[in-house]
N, C-alpha and C positions, 0 to 999 in steps of 0.2 A: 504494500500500500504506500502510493508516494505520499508525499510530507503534505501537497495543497489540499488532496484530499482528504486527509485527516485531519488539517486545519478547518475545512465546509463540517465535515463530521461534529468538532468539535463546537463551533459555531452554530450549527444546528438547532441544537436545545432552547437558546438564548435568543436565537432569530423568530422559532415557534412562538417562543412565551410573549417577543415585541409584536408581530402580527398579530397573534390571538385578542392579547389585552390592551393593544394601543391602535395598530393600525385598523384592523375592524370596526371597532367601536366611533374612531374619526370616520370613517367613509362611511360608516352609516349615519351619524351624522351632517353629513355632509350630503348624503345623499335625499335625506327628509326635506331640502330646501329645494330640490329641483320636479319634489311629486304634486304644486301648486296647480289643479286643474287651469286656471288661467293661464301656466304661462310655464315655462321651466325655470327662465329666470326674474319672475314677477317677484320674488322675496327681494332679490339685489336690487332690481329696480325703485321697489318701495326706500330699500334705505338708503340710497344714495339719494333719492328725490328729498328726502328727507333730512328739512335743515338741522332739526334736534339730533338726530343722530349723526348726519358729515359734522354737527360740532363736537360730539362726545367721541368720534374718530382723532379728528382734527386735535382735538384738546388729548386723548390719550398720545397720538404719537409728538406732540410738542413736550408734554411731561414726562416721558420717555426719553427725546431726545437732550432735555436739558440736565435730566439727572445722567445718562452717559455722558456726556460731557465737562459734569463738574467733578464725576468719579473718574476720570481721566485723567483731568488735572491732579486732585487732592489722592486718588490711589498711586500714580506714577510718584508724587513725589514721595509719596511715605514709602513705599516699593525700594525705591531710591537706597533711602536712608537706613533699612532693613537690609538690602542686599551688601552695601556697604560697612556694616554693622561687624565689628567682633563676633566671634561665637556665642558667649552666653549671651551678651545683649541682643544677639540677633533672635535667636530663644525666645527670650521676654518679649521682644516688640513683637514675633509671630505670636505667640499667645496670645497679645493684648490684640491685637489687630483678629484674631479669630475668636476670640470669647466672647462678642455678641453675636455669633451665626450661633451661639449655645441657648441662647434667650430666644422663647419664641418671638412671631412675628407680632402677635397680636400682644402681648407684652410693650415688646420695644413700642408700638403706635401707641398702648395707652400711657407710655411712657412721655410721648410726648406732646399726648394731649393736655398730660400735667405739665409740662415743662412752657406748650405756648397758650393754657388756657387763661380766661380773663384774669382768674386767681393763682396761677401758677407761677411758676420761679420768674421768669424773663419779668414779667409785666410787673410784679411785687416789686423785683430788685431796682426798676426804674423808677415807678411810685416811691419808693425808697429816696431814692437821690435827688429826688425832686426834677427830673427829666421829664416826665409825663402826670399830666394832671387825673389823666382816666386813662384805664388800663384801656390797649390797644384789645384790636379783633381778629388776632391770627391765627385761629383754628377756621378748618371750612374754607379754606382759602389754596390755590392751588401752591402757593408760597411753602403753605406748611406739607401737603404733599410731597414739593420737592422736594423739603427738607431732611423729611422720614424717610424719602425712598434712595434719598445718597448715605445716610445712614444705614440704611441696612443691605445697599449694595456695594457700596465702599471696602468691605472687608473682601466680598470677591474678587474684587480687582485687585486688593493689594495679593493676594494668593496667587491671581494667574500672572501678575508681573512680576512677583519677586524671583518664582525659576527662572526667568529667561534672563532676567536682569545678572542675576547669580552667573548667569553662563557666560556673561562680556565680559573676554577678558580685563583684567585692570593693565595690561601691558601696552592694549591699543590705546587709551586713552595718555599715556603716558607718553606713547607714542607720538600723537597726535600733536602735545604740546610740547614734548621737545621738537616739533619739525616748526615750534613758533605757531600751533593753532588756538587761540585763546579759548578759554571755557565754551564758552558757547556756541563755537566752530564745530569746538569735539564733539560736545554732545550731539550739535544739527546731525553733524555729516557722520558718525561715530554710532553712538548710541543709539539715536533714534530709531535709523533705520533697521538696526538688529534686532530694537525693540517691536518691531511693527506684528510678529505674530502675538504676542504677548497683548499688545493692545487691540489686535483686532477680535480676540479669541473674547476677552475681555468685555469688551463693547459690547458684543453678542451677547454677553451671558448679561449685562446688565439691562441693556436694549430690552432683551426680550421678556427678565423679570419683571423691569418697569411697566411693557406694556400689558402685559398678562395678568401684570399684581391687582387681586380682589381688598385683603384686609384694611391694607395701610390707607387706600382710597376711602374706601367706607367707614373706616375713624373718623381721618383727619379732614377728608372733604367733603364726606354726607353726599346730601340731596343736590348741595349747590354746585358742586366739583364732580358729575358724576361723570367714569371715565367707561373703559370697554367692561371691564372684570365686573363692577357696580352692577350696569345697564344688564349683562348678561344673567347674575342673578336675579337682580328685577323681574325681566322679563320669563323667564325661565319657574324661579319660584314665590313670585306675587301676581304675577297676572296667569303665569300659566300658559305662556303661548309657546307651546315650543319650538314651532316653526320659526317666530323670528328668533328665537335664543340661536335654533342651531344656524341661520344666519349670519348672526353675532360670532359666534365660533369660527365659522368656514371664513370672515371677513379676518380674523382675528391670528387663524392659521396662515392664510396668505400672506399678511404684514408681514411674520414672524418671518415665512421661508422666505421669502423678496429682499427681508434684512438681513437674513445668512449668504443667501446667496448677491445681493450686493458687497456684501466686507469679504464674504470671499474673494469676488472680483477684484474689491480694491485691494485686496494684500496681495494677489500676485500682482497688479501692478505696480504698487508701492516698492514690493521683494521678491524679484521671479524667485526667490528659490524659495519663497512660499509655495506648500501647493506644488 
């Protein structure tokens, strides 16, 4: 028996149990939205015609897109300072940096329902100092959405960057500047680009928690902020319609693979030897 077909053998079991329990259950799914006597695709028609819902699209992948972007910045640089880190300190800071993926999710949101509610920490300590005369209104607000969801996907990023970070060597950059490249040479032309799987892998994984995430939505921004994950419970276990829920999904799955398969894209661009 050669080696690839003991590899599919082995694979086998694993591949079963993803079809059975995942991909089935999606295409049927999927498939409840195209059995509309009207129409095949009168379900997609309704929700794109539909300004309430292209906003709760609109408004998910904008709050999606800005928390990958602030977990980019603030994961990379902590990534940084971790892969750079001594041994036992490097220890510590992984610890620290992955002890709240230990804390549920719905924890951490009501964690910071106290921290931006009218009576919570922020708004008291300003009251306090005489900065504000009435506590602000920043729950329910897509602000404090973002908030929560760089919080709680910030630790993934610092995970998926600190291997790759670990892996450049410190010779090139040393390199770099003795040939006369100042910091910020090395890094563009140096770092960055070796980092590009590390943050594209990244991006993905917070991308698509962002736009998928139900809990943190429904803490922190309720009725007012409602985003995909929200809407899809809604409609699914308050109204009961399951046609547009599985709608809501099929719209929902597409996003997600379009955004894997765009950062794929752009990482072999970025680094053919991506991919």
């Amino acid at each position: 028996m050669n080696s690839r077909l003991q590899a599919w053998l082995l694979a086998l079991p694993a591949t079963f149990f993803v079809v059975v329990c995942l991909g089935l259950p999606v295409l049927s799914t999927l498939a409840t939205t195209f059995g509309e006597p009207a129409g095949p695709f009168v379900t997609y028609i309704q929700f794109f015609t539909s300004g309430f819902r292209r906003a709760v699209l609109l408004r998910t992948i904008e709050v999606a897109v800005i928390t990958t972007a602030i977990s980019l910045v603030v994961g990379f640089a902590t990534a940084w300072v971790v892969a750079r880190s001594p041994g036992r300190i490097k220890s510590i800071l992984i610890i620290a940096a992955v002890f709240p993926l230990l804390t549920s999710v719905v924890v951490r949101s009501f964690a910071w329902m106290v921290i931006l509610g009218k009576n919570g920490i922020i708004n008291k300590a300003l009251l306090a100092l005489g900065i504000l005369n009435e506590p602000l209104s920043m729950l329910y607000t897509e602000g404090s959405v973002i908030v929560a969801m760089v919080y709680l996907f910030v630790p993934l990023m610092i995970l998926t960057l600190v291997g790759v970070l670990e892996g450049i060597p410190q010779d090139l950059t040393d390199a770099a500047a003795s040939l006369g490249a100042p910091p910020s040479a090395a890094f563009r032309q140096v770092v960055l680009p070796m980092a590009v799987p590390g943050l594209i892998v990244g991006a993905v994984l917070v991308f698509t928690g962002s736009f998928t995430s139900y809990a943190t939505p429904q803490l922190l921004g309720g009725d007012r902020q409602t985003m995909m994950g929200t809407f899809l419970y809604q409609r699914a276990m308050v109204t009961f319609d399951w046609v547009g829920a599985s709608t809501i999904a099929a719209v929902m799955v597409v996003v997600t693979i379009a955004t894997v398969l765009l950062m794929s894209r752009l990482a072999r661009k970025l680094n053919p030897v991506v991919g």
